[in-house]
C-alpha positions, 0 to 999 in steps of 0.5 A: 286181323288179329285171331282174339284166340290166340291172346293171353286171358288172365283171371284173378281172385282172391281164391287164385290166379289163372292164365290161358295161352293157347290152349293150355291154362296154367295157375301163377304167382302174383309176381308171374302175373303180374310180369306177363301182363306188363310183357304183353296185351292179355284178356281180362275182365274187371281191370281195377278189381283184377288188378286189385288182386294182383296188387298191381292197381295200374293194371290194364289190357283188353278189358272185355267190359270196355269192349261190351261198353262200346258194342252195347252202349245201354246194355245191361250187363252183370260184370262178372264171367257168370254174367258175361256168359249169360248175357253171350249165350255161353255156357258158365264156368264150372271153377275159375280155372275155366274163366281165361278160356270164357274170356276168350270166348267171349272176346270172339263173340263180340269181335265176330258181332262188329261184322255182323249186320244185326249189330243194332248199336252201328251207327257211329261204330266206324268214326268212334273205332277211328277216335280211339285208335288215335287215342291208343285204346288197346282194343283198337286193333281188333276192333278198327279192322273189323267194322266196314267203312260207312258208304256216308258220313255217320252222323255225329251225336250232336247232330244225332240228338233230337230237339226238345221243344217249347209247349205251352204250360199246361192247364190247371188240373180238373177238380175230381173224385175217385169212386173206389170201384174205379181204384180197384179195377185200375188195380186189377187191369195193373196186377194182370189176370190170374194174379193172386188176389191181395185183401191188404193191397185192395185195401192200400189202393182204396185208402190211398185215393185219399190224396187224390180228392179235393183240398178242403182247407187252406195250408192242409194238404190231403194227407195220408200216413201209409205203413204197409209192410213188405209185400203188400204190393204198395208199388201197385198199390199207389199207381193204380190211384195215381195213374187214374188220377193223373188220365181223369185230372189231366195232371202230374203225380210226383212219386219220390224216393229216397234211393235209387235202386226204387227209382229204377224199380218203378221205371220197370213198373210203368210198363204196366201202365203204358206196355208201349215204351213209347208210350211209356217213355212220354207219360212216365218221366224220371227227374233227378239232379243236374248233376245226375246228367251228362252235360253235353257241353263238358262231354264236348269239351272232354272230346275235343281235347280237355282230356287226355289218356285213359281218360279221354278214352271214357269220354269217346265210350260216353259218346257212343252210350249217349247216343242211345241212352233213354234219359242220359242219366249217367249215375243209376239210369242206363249208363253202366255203373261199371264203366266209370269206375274201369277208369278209376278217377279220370274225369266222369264227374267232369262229364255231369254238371256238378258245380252249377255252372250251366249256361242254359240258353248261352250253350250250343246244345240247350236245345239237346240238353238232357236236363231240359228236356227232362224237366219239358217232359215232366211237365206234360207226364202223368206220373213224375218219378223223382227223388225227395231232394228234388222234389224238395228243391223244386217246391223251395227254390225250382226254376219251374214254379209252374211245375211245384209238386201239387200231388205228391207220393213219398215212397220210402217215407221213413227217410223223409226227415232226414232228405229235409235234414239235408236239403236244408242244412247250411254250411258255411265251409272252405270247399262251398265259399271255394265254389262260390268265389269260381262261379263268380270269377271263373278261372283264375291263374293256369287253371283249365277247363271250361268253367266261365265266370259270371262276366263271361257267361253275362257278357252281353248284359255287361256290353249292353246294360251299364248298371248291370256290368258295373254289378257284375264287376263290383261282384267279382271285386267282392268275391276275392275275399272268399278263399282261393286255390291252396286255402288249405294249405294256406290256413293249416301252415297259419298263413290265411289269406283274406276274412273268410280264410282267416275265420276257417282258421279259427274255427279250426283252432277251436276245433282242435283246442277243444279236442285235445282237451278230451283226447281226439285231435290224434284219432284220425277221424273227424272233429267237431264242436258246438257253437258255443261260447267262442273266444274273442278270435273266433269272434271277431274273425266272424265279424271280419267275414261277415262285412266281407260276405254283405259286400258280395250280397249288395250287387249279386242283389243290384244285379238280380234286380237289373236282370229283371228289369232287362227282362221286363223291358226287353231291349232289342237285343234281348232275343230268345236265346238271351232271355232263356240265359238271363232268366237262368241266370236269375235263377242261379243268382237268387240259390247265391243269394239265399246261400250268402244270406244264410250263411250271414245268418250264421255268422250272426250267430257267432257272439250273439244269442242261440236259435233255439231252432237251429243246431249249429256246430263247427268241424274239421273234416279229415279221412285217415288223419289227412284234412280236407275241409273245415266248416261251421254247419247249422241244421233245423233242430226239427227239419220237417217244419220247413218241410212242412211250409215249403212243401206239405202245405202249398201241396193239394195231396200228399201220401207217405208211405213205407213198410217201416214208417212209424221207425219202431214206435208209434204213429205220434213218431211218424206224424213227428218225423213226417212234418204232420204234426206242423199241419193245421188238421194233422194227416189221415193213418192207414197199416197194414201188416205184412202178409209174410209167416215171419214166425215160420219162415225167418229167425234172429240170433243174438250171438252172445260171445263175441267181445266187442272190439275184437276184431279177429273174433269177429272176422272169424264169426263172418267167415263161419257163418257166410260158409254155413250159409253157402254165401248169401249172405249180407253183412252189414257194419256200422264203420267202414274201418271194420268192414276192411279189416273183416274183409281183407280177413275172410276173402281168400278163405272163402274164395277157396270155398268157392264162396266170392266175397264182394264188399262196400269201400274195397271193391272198385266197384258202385253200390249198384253194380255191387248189388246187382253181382250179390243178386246174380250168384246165390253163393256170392256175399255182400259187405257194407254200410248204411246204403244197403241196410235199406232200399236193396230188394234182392229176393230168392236164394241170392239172399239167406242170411244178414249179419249186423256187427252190433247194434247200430247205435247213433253216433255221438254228434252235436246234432244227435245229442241235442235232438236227443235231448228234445226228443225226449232222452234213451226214447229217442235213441230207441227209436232210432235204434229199432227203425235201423233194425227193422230196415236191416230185417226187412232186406231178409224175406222180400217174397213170401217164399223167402227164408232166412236168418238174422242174425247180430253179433253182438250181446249188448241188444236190449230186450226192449229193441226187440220189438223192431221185428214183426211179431211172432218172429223168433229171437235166440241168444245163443252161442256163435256155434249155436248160430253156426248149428242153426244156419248151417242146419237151414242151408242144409234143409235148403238143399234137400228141398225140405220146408221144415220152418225156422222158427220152432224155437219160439220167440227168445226160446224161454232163454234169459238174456245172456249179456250182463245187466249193464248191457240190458241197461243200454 
């Protein structure tokens, strides 16, 4: 067998590049490393981000993560040789030149646990090693000769896989009370004995039991506005009430979130509920999207064939994760976020279903399904941990009406409005209709996969029911008037083909008409424009596919109706396995349906009078200049009015919750943003303010000397600021164009300071797995957008300092200009604009031992923002040497141990705004 001591390790950063040999390591040039790699197999860690190193995207060896992903399928693993090491029981390394010798190291250890009889992950190893081999995956040689051949056949995952079964539905909830006393001692039994007592926690427990009481009037739900700053221990807070509501009631409590960083959080803290993970695993579900889920119809497919190279390789590494994932979530839950993204773009969307072609009952492994088994199991649990747009969709449309959410916990209830802003949007573009039209018809020409069109998934329908096949047929007939493959190019080049090509034609010739007289068709970014006042083309364009889309809606309707009344008249064919499919199919068609007559709707708009209630506007969506979609897109002007009526009011008990829930204003904002103002009695208020010394531990910077624009300047502002910090530090931009230019600026200075630099948009690497690296090495920092200014809990010394590149004003869109506009102008903005800011600084201090610096480049923060940070916080307007002085002082103090307080400046100093009036004006 081969010795993995003696391969090759190759490490690369932005600080250098190491290879070992033997026993000798040795610094090369891009162009060395790069010619020995191609020369011979060579140990690494992280392919694509060391072959982003090199400059070498192709790069690929003896991954150590591919191996680690085989050995422990659902094992947690930071992907980094600090990580490695920690999770090996090796030492770290000191410097990066030490990391090729670890690589070997741990290449040794992992080979050596194949042959071990502790190797918890066996079954299934041997026929997995056999697969790959035959796929040429690089390990196999290593691997294959190390695992003993099974005495028996191993057991393949889908027979492996247990069976969900039928249960009864379950009864209506008991009508109860909670006595506070019962609250608070569930609080004490969740927080655990000699745990410090928390008078702001107690008090959110008490309060929170009000979405647990009876329904006292029709369409009111009992509902609570909860704003509980950081460290109040909401997450407690509300399990205790809802854990002893859910045992008493005998019903479900739905807990949404908006990001999933919290969904997993939660799932950790249901331990404290149930300490059996049996236990724990019944009464406490998570429930996402289909498409969250590996589909073991696709994987099946992938496996046997539909893929091929590296990415047939990923399947077979999915299979093994599989057959010991908890939940077969593939996207947050226990498949690593690294694995995919080591196989760059070959094939794990494939793997879930994304395109709502599920055949329920018609697949092989309905009964093993993920999916159904977790929408089983949610039924009979206590405690339902979903996400807003799920429980939205669920309420609205779900197929489990039996399951609508009647008791609801929104976490992070600051993002509601706009989880219904985009729950019920519509849009009317090429890539929906293309979707549409491969749902009804299937593949057409040479097109691969396994993808079935409503014939073939309805085919014993279509055999047995005449009506219901010439429905079927008379459907797909339709449906050749949506756009088909090459649509792009087709209506780009002026060439539509069919109504619905012809109006995205159209509507991309307004587009543009429209920017080029303001200047921006030439900007590279996306277009658009409002609805409004269209020419005679675009009209009648609209007309044409509006006849077009009536012509598909008539016998998706004709056949809805066959199928219930197959249902209902239950011919002897009609057995379990077929009612399961034509009431899943029902379902799907009526989510067709309600798409079609929306966009109808739409349509009708174009030529007639506005909706006063909608927001509707056209696009051309474009990446670098290159298009990929054009559409027309409506948005509810006030999206929590059909929040309000799909799930507020049919809902017994509601509770909304967030540190930052008022968004920067008052409550009048919060029952605006929160759908509470559409309630017949309005909602109950609760706050408490967080218990942290923000004014002794935390302080914000307004650096007032950075031009805006500049990018040099700004760079080198992150650079000088991330090395007075020792790392730590979270950097936070409002475009990804300048997050890339900052980072291919700063990285190789800061790597040759020791100091890793990781970013959003560069790294080919998830948002998950990003965080969680930042979050392991406390001299490592964090570039990125939106998605980590709110939801990312890293607390300790991992986290000092976060950088915003300005203020985060919204952008200029159609939709924000005209809820600007009923929002009542600059207030609007400002609101905005302060609960961005409040997010942002909520990631700073997350314990009450936390300590930091907030800091903003940029002059033109107004003082009447200032009001986003908690009160007493101190606010500077200095120099960026000041900034500098500061921060670098506090790592200093830091370092010593000394607890001197950050914040003995006083709020803003006494020092008067240093950016011009004009700036003060914004």
């Amino acid at each position: 067998m081969i010795d993995p001591a003696t391969l090759p390790a190759l490490h690369a950063s932005h600080g250098g590049i190491w290879w070992r040999e033997g026993d000798r390591t040795q610094a090369l040039a891009k162009g060395q490393a790069i010619a020995r790699t191609a020369e011979t197999p060579v140990l690494l860690l992280n392919a694509p981000l060391t072959g982003q190193r090199l400059g070498y995207p192709e790069l690929n060896g003896l991954d150590l993560l591919e191996l680690w992903a085989f050995l422990h399928p659902s094992r947690f693993l930071v992907p980094t040789p600090k990580g490695l090491a920690e999770a090996l029981g090796l030492p770290a390394p000191t410097s990066e030149s030490d990391i090729p010798a670890l690589l070997q190291q741990g290449a040794a250890l992992l080979l050596g646990r194949l042959e071990s009889p502790d190797w918890s992950e066996r079954e299934g190893g041997w026929t997995s090693a056999q697969a790959l081999h035959r796929l040429r995956w690089p390990w196999s040689p290593l691997v294959a000769p190390r695992i003993a051949r099974p005495k028996e056949a191993e057991r393949w995952l889908f027979s492996k896989l247990p069976e969900w079964e039928e249960a009864q539905p379950r009864p209506a909830p008991r009508t109860i009370s909670l006595k506070e006393d019962q609250i608070l001692a569930r609080l004490d039994a969740l927080t655990g004995a000699g745990a410090e007592p928390r008078p702001g926690q107690r008090a959110y427990a008490a309060a929170a039991s009000a979405a647990f009481t009876p329904r006292k009037h029709r369409d009111q739900p009992n509902m609570l506005l909860a704003e509980a700053g950081t460290g109040i221990g909401k997450t407690l807070g509300y399990l205790a009430p809802a854990s002893l509501w859910a045992s008493e009631a005998q019903g479900t409590v739905w807990v949404s979130t908006y990001t999933k960083a919290l969904q997993r959080q939660l799932d950790r803290e249901s331990l404290r509920l149930f300490p059996d993970p049996a236990v724990a695993a019944k009464r406490v579900v998570v429930r996402k999207g289909r498409e969250n889920y590996l589909c073991l119809l696709n994987l099946e497919d992938a496996l046997q064939g539909g893929f091929t190279g590296r990415a047939a390789i990923l399947a077979q590494l999915v299979a093994r994760w599989a057959a010991f994932s908890k939940d077969g979530d593939m996207v947050g839950g226990d498949l690593p976020g690294w694995l995919p993204t080591l196989f760059r773009r070959n094939g794990s969307t494939a793997l879930t279903d994304r395109r709502g072609e599920c055949i329920y009952a018609g697949c092989p492994h309905y009964r093993k399904c993920f999916i159904e088994r977790s929408a089983r199991a949610s039924a009979d649990a206590d405690i339902v941990i979903a996400n807003h747009a799920l429980v939205m969709i669920n309420a609205a449309r779900g197929r489990e009406t039996g399951q609508r959410p009647q008791r609801i916990i929104f976490d992070e209830g600051h993002h509601l409005f706009d989880a219904a802003d985009s729950t019920f949007s519509v849009a009317l573009s090429g890539q929906e209709a293309i979707e549409l039209r491969r749902w009804i018809m299937g593949p057409e020409g040479g097109s691969r996969g396994r993808r079935r069109g409503l014939a073939a998934r309805l085919s014993d329908l279509a055999s047995y029911d005449e009506e219901g096949g010439q429905a079927i047929r008379a459907a797909v007939d339709a449906a050749q008037a949506l756009p088909a493959d090459e649509w792009l190019k087709r209506v780009v080049a002026g060439e539509p083909f069919g109504p619905l090509e012809a109006l995205l034609a159209a509507v991309r010739g307004t587009v543009y008409t429209r920017a080029e007289a303001t200047g921006e068709a030439d900007a590279g970014y996306g277009l658009e424009t409002e609805l409004a006042e269209p020419d005679g083309a675009l009209v009648e364009a609209a007309q044409e596919a509006a006849l077009a889309l009536d012509a598909l809606i008539k016998p998706l309707v004709r056949l809805s109706r066959r199928m219930e009344a197959v249902i209902e008249d239950a011919p002897d064919w009609l057995d379990g396995a077929a009612r399961a499919r034509v009431e899943g199919a029902i379902a799907s068609l009526g989510w067709r349906r309600d798409l079609i007559a929306a966009w109808l709707a739409l349509l009708a708009r174009i030529g007639g009078p506005a909706d006063p209630d909608y927001v509707d506007w056209m696009t051309v969506d474009r990446v670098e200049g290159r298009e990929y979609d054009i559409g027309i897109h409506r948005h509810w002007l006030d999206p929590t009015r059909p929040l309000a009526e799909t799930v507020l009011k049919p809902a017994q008990g509601v509770l909304l919750t967030s540190a930052t829930l008022k968004g920067g204003g008052d409550w009048s904002n919060a029952e605006a943003r929160s759908g509470a103002i559409h309630l017949p009695h309005g909602a109950e208020r609760f706050e408490a303010a967080s218990p942290f010394d923000y004014p002794g531990r935390a302080e914000v910077l307004i650096v007032t000397d950075i031009k805006r624009g500049d990018i040099a300047a700004l760079s080198g502002a992150y650079g000088r600021l991330i090395e007075a910090a020792g790392g730590g530090t979270l950097g936070l931009f409002t475009a990804i164009r300048r997050l890339r230019a900052v980072h291919a600026r700063i990285a190789d200075r800061l790597a040759r300071a020791g100091l890793p630099l990781y970013a959003q948009h560069v790294d080919p690497m998830d948002t998950g797995t990003l965080v969680d690296i930042f979050r392991d090495d406390p001299r490592a920092s964090l570039l990125g957008t939106d998605a980590l200014r709110d939801g990312v809990d890293v607390p300790g010394h991992s986290l000092r300092l976060v950088v915003m590149e300005g203020v985060p004003w919204s952008k200029p869109t159609v939709l924000h200009a005209a809820r600007r506009l009923a929002g009542g102008g600059s207030a609007y903005d400002d609101r905005l604009i302060r609960a961005r800011l409040a997010q942002a600084f909520g990631r700073l201090i997350r314990r009450a031992e936390d300590k930091g610096h907030f800091v903003i480049l940029s002059a033109a923060l107004p003082s009447r923002l200032l009001s986003a940070f908690p009160p007493g916080t101190p606010i500077r307007r200095l120099t960026l040497d000041e900034a500098i002085i500061a921060v670098s002082g506090a790592a200093h103090r830091e370092t010593l141990g000394e607890p001197a307080p950050l914040g003995h400046q006083g709020r803003e100093s006494g020092l008067p705004p240093s950016g011009t009036p004009e700036q003060e004006r914004q």
